[in-house]
C-alpha positions in Angstrom: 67.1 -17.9 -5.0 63.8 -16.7 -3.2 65.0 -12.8 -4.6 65.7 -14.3 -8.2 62.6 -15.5 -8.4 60.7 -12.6 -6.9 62.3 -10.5 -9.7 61.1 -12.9 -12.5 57.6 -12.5 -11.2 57.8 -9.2 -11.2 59.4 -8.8 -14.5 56.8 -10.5 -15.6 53.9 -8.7 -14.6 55.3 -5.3 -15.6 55.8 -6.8 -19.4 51.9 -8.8 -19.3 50.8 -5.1 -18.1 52.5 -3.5 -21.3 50.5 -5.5 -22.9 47.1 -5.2 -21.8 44.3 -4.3 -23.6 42.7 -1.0 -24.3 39.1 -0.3 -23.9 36.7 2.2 -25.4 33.9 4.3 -24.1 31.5 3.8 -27.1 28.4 6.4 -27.5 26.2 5.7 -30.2 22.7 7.5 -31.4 20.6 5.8 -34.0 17.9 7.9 -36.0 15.4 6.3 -38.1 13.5 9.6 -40.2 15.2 12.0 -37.5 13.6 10.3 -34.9 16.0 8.9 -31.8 15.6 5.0 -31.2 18.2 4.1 -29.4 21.3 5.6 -27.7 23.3 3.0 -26.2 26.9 3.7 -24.3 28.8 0.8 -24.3 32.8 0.0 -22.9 34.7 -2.3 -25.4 37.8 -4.1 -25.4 40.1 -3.3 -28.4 40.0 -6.0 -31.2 36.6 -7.5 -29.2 33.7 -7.6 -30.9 30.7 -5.9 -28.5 27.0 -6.4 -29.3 23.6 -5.0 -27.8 19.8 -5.5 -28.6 16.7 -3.3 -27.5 13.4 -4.5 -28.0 13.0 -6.8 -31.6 13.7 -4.2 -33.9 17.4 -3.2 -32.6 20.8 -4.6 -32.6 24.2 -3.4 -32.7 27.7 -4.7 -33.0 30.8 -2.7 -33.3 34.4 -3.4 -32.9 37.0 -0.7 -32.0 40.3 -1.7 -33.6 43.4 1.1 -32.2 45.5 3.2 -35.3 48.2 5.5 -35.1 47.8 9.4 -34.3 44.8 9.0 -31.9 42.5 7.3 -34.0 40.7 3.9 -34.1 38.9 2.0 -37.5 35.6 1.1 -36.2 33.8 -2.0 -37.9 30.4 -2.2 -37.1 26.9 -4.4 -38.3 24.0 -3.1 -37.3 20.2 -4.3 -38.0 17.3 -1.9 -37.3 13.4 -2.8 -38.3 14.5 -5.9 -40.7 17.4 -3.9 -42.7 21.0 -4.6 -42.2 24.2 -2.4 -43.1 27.6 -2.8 -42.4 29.4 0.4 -42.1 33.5 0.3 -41.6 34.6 3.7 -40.6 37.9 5.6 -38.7 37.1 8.1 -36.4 39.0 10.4 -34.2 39.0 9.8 -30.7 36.8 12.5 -28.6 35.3 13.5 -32.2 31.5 12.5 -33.0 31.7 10.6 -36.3 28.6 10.3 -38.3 27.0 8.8 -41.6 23.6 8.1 -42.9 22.1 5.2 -45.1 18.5 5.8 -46.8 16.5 7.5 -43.5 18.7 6.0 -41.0 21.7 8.2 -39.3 24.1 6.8 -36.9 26.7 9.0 -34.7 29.1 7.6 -32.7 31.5 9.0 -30.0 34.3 7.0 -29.2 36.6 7.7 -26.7 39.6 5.5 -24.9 38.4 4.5 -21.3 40.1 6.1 -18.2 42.2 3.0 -16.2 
């Protein structure tokens, strides 16, 4: 009974495992009239919604949502000196993505975390 039991358990944890989360090594440069303000590098969960400020003027959220064929959509909301913008975007793992709004330029590097 003890052995039945012991291969349940463990039955159990390898099929949780399978389904475990991915996470994300996220590296992000913001430029406001080519100047750098901020270049956070942040790790996020698949699917989970992770958000960082700096100083008043800053804040950033961005959600890394897994695709097929090594790529990820990336949702993001980001506020810099009293403007807001929204951008939704895919992007290649390992390849810096990039895209510009007015005199603001955002690249981002996203790449899946090492276990």
């Amino acid at each position: 009974m003890n052995k039945q039991l012991g291969l349940i358990a463990g039955a159990l944890l390898v099929s949780t495992s399978c389904f475990a989360a991915d996470s994300f090594q996220v590296e992000t440069s913001v430029y406001k009239a080519n100047e750098l303000l901020a270049s956070p590098v942040m790790l996020v969960e698949e699917k989970k919604t992770a958000t960082i400020s700096i100083g008043e003027g800053f804040s950033y959220e961005i959600t890394v949502i897994p695709q097929q064929n090594n790529t990820a959509a990336v949702e993001t909301s980001i506020t810099l000196a009293g403007s807001n913008f929204t951008p939704s975007f895919m992007v290649e793992y390992g390849k810096q993505a990039s895209f510009e709004i007015g005199e603001n330029k955002v690249s981002i590097l996203v790449s899946k975390s090492k276990s």
